[in-house]
N, C-alpha and C positions, 0 to 999 in steps of 0.2 A: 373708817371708810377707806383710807387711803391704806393700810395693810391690806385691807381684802381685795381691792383694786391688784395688790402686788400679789397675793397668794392667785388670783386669776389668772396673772399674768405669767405664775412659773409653765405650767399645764402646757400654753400656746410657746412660752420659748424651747419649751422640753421637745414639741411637737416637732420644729423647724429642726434639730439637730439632725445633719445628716450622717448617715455613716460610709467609713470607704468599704468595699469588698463587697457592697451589698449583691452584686452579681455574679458574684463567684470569686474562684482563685484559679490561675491559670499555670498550663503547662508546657513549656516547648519540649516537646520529647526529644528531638536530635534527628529522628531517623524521617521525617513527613516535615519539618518548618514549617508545622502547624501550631498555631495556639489553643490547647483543647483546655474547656473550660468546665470545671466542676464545681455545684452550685452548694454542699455540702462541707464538713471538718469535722475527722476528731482528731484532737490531739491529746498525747498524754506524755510528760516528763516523767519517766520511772525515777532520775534519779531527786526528786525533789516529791514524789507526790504514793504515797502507800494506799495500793488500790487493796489488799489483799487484809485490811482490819487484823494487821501485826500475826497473819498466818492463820489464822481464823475462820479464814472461806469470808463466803458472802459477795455480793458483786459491790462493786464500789466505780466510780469513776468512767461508767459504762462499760467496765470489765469485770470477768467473775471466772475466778479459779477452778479450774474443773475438780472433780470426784466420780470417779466411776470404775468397770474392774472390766478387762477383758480378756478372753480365755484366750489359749496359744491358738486354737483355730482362726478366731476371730483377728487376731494379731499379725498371723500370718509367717511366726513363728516357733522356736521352739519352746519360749517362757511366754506365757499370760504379760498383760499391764495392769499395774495397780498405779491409775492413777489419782494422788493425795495432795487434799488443798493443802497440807502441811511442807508439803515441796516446791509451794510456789511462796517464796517471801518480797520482801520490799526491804532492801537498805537504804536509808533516807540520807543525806548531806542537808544538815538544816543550815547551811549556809545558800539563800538564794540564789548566788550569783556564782556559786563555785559547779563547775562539770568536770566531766573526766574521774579518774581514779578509779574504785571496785566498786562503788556506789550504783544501785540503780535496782531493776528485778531480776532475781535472784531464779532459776528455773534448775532443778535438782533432780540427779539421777541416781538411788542409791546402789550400792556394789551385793549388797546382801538382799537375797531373796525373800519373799515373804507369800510364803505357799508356791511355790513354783511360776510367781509371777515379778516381774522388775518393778519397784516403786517408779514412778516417772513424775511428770509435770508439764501440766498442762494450762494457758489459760485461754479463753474466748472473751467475744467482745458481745454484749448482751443484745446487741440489735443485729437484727438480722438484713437488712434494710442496704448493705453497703450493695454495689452496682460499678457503673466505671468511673475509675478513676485509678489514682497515681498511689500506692502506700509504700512507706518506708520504714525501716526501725533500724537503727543503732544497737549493735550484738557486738561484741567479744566474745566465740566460742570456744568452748572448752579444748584441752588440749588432750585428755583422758581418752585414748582408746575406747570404743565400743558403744558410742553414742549416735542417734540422730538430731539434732537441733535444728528448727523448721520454724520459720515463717510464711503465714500461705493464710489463703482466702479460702471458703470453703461453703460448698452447696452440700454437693452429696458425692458418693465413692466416683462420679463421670463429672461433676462439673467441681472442677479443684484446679489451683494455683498452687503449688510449692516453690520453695526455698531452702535446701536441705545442705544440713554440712553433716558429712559422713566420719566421725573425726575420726577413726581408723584408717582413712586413706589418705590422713596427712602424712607425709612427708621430709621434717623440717631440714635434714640434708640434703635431702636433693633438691629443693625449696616447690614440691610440690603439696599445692592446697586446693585442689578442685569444690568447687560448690557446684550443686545439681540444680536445676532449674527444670521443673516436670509440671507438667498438665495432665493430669489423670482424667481420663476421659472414655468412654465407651468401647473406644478402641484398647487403649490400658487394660479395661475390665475383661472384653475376649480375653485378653493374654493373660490373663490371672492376677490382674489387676499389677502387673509389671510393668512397670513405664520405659526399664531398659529396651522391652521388644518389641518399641512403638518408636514414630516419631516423635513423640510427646517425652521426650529426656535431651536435653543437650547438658552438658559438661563440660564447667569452663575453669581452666586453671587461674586463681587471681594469682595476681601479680604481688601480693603481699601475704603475712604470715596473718590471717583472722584469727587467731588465740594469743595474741599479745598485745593487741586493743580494739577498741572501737572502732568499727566503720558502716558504713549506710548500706543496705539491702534495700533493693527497689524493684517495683514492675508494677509497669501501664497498662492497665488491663481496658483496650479499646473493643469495641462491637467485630471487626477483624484481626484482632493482634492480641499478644499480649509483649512485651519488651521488660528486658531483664537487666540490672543495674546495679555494679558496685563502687559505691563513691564517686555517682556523678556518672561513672562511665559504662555506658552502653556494650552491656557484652553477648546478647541474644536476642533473639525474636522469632517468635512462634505464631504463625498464621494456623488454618485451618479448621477440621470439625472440631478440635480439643477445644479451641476458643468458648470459653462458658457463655453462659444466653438469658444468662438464670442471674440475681442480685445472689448475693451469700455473706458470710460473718467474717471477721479476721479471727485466728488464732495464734495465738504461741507456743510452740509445744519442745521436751526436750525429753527423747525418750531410748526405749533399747527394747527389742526382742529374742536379741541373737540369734536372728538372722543371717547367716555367713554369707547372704547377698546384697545384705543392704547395711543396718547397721552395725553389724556381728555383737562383740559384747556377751553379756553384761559387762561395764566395765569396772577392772579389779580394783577400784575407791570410788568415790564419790567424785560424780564428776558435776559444774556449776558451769552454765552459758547462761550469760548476765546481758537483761536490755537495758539502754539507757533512755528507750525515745521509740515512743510509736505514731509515725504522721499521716494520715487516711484524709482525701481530698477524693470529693467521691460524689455522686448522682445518686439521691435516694430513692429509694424505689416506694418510697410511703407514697400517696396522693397528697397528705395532709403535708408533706413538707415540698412535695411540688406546688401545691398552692401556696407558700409561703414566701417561696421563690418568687413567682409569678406576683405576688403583691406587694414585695420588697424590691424588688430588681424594675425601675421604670424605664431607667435609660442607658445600659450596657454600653453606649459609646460616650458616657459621661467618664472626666476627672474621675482616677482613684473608686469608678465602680465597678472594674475586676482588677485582683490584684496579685501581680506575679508568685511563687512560692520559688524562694530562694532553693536554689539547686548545692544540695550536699550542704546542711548549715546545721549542724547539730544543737546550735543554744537558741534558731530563732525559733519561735512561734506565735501566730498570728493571736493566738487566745491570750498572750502575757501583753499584746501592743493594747493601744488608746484606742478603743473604736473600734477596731478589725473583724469582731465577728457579729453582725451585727443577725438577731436570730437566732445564729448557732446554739448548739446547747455545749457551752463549755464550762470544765471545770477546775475550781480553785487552788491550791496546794494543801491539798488535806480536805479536799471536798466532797462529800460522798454524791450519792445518785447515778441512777441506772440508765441507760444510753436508749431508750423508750424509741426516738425518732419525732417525740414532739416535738412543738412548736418554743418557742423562746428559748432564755438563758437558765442555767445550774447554776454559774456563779457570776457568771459577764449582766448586771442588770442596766436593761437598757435603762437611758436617762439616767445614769446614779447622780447623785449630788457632787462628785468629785468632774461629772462630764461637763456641768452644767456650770460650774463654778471656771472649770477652765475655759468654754467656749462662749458662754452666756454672760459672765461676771460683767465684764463690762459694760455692756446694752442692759442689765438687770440695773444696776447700780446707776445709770443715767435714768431708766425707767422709773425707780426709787425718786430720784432726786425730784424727778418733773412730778410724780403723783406726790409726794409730798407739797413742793412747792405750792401745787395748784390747790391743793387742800384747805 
């Protein structure tokens, strides 16, 4: 009688555990000293977690390696894309706690033609469901002439966010490394879908060499703004009609047309621009996770129920803490499943017996004692 009294009683302590972040994770962007709050996360450590089923295709981890073929028209140059799950891999560091080094996803651009189109690589994130919020990832781009490497959100050819490193207009004597920052947008498309012969291009010189390590690529994509980000620091901001209106997916992409206006190329070897870290804090655009929101988030001006996202922190993430994502659907190190936009956890389960053991153990174990006793 007195065990079942106890097994009653896990149920109602499970129930009482609170979680932090339950109302979001917040942002100071720099440029408004506002705190904008996104009720959303996905996070994914490339170099700890093999989305890509060892080159294999398939989506894993709420991302999924593209495969598809486009012709030089379509491209918008003078070679086709052949783009092959086989050119998106995953080098793994099976030490938890080690980062840094060559470790991470692996995006490939081969030098040899294959029908008159460039091998490239591509991947996408399986929901389509992202909206505003803050995404960042962790690249060291390649240093191989005749590439584009792109980080960007993406609707359709008028509502797009890029991130493009052109690596033929690096530099490294004169220490010029410009990254492009483009909103492709309706105005882009008039122009033949050029973003040079719009406002929707700024280009900005960083201030360091991005093909001899890692650093963080960012942008806020607010309902008036979008602001643009490397390592922390604020280097653009685009207002106006480019501004998207519409939720869209993230992508990864590392590719060549040869182009002699944009990427030029193909480049003469294999060239590799390696992620370490993709961080998407973001407003759903499901209903079924706005209701989710609204039934987990009670009191926003409570303790610990929004919670800052560390600005430029490459090892933190919220999905590896105690508690942190409470709902999210996050995943494991080596965890498959598909980024759907449902409700709960992939690998974070709420209540686990390790949560229950740390917060509850003691009030359980008085609880024991007293139902024992009184038995």
């Amino acid at each position: 009688m007195a065990l079942y009294r106890a097994l009653v009683l896990l149920p109602l302590l499970c129930g009482f555990a609170a979680s932090d972040c339950e109302c979001g994770y917040s942002v100071n962007s720099g440029a408004d000293d506002v705190d904008h709050v996104f009720t959303d996360l996905l996070e994914t450590d490339f170099i700890h977690v093999d989305i890509t089923g060892n080159g294999k295709g398939g989506s894993s981890n709420g991302w999924a390696p593209q495969g598809y073929n486009t012709s030089s028209e379509v491209s918008r140059g003078p070679y086709g894309e052949s783009f092959a799950v086989e050119n998106v891999k995953s080098s793994i560091n099976k030490d938890p706690k080690a980062y840094g080094g060559p470790d991470g996803l692996l995006l490939t651009v081969r030098s040899t033609l294959q029908e008159d189109s460039v091998p490239v690589a591509e991947l996408s994130t399986t929901g389509l469901h992202y909206f505003y919020g803050t995404f960042r990832a962790g690249m060291k781009i390649t240093d191989v002439p005749g590439t584009c490497s792109a980080f960007f959100w993406y609707q359709n050819d008028t509502q797009e966010i890029d991130i493009e490193f052109l690596s033929a207009q690096f530099n490294r004597d004169k220490g010029v490394f410009p990254v492009n920052f483009v909103l492709q947008s309706k105005e882009a498309a008039d122009a033949g879908y050029n973003a040079a012969n719009t406002t929707g291009l700024h280009q900005v010189n960083l201030p360091f060499d991005p093909t001899t390590d890692f650093h963080e690529y960012r942008f806020d994509f607010f309902p008036d703004k979008v602001l643009f980000y490397a390592d922390g620091g604020l280097l653009s901001e685009m207002t106006g009609s480019g501004v998207p209106s519409t939720p869209g997916h993230l992508l990864l992409s590392h590719w060549s047309n040869g182009n002699p206006g944009w990427s030029q190329g193909p480049p003469a070897v294999d060239a590799v621009t390696t992620v370490s870290y993709v961080k998407a804090y973001f407003n759903s655009s499901l209903v079924q996770r706005q209701q989710d929101f609204a039934s987990r988030c009670k009191d926003p001006a409570a303790s610990g129920a929004v919670c800052a996202i560390p600005d430029h922190n490459a090892t933190f993430f919220f999905s590896k803490g105690d508690n942190l994502t409470p709902n999210q659907t996050t995943y494991g190190d080596g965890g498959d499943g598909g980024d759907d936009g449902g409700s709960g956890d992939a690998t974070d389960e709420n209540c686990s017996g390790m949560l229950v053991a740390r917060i509850w153990g003691p009030w359980l174990a008085m609880a024991l004692i007293y139902l024992f006793h009184w038995h």
